[in-house]
C-alpha positions in Angstrom: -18.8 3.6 -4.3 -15.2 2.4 -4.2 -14.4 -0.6 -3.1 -11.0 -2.1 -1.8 -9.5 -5.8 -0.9 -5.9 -6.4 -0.1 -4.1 -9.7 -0.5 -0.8 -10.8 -0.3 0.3 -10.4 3.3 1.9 -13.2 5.0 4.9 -14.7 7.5 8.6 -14.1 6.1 11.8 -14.1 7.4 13.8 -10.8 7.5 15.6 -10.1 4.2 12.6 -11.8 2.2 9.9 -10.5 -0.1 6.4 -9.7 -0.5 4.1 -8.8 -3.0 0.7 -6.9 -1.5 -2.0 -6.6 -4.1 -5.2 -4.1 -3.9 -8.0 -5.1 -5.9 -10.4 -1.7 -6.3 -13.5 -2.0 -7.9 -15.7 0.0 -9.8 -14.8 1.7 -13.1 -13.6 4.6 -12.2 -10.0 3.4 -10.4 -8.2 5.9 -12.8 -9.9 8.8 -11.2 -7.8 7.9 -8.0 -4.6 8.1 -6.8 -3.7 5.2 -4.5 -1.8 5.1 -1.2 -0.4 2.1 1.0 -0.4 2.5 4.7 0.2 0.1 7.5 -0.1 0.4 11.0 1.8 -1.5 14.1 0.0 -2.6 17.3 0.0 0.0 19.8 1.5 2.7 16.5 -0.4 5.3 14.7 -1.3 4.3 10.8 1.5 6.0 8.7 1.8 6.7 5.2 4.2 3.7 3.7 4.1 4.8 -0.5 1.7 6.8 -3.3 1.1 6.7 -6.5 -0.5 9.3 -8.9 -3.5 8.0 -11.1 -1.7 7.4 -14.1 0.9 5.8 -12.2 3.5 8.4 -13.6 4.7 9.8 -10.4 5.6 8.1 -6.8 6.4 9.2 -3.3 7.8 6.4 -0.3 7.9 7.2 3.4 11.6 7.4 4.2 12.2 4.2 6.1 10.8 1.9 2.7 12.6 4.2 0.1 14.8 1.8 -1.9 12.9 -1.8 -0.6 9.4 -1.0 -1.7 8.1 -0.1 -5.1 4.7 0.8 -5.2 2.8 0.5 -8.9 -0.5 0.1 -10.5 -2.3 -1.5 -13.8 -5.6 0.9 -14.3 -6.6 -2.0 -16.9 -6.9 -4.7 -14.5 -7.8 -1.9 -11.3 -5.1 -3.2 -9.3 -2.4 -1.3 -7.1 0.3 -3.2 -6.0 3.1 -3.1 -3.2 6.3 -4.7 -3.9 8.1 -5.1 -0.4 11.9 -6.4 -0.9 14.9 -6.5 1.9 12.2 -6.7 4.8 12.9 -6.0 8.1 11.6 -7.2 11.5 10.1 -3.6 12.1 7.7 -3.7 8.9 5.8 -5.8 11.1 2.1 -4.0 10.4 -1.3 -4.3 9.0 -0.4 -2.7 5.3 -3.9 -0.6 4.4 -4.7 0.3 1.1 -6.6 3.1 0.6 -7.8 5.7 -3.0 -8.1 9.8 -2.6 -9.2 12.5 -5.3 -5.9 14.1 -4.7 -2.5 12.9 -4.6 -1.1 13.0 -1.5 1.3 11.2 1.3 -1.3 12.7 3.8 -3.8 9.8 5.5 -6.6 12.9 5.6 -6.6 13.1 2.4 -7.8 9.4 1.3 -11.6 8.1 1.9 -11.7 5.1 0.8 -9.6 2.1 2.7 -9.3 -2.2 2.7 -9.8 -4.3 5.7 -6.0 -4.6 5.5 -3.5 -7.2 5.1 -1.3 -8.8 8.1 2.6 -8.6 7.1 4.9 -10.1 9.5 8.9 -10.3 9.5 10.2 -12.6 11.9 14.3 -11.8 12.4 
């Protein structure tokens, strides 16, 4: 069993930062590659950034390339989400969530948090 708790969400003002944190337990977090996701009232949950399990390679959906940096400490079973420049439409619940496979593709991860409120006021 794989378990996942996000932290880190909160109220900023547009142009602010935010660090997310995803606590995973169990001692196998190395065996999975981990994926943010978030998901707007009334929106469909969308793929926001990946990361491989060693950490070595990472993908970001378009509209957080450059502003988020997505990383992870396998020591400490920890992924994080680094969320600079914020904008008003970030607004979401931001999901965490750990797959066999790497992927940007929601299908492909089983495990997920409870989520994490981020809001960006303008």
């Amino acid at each position: 069993q794989v378990q996942l708790v996000e932290s880190g969400g909160g109220l900023v003002q547009a142009g602010g930062s935010l660090r997310l944190f995803c606590a995973v337990s169990g001692r196998t977090f190395s065996r999975y590659a981990m994926g943010w996701f978030r998901q707007a009232p009334g929106e469909e949950r969308e793929f926001v950034a990946a990361v491989s399990k060693s950490g070595g390679y990472t993908e970001y959906a378009d509209s957080v390339k450059g502003r988020f940096t997505i990383s992870r400490d396998n020591a400490k079973n920890t992924v994080y989400l680094q969320m600079n420049s914020l904008k008003p439409e970030d607004t979401a619940v931001y999901y965490c969530a750990a797959a066999l496979a790497y992927s940007i593709s929601i299908y492909e991860y089983s495990y997920w948090g409870q989520g994490t409120q981020v809001t960006v006021s303008s």
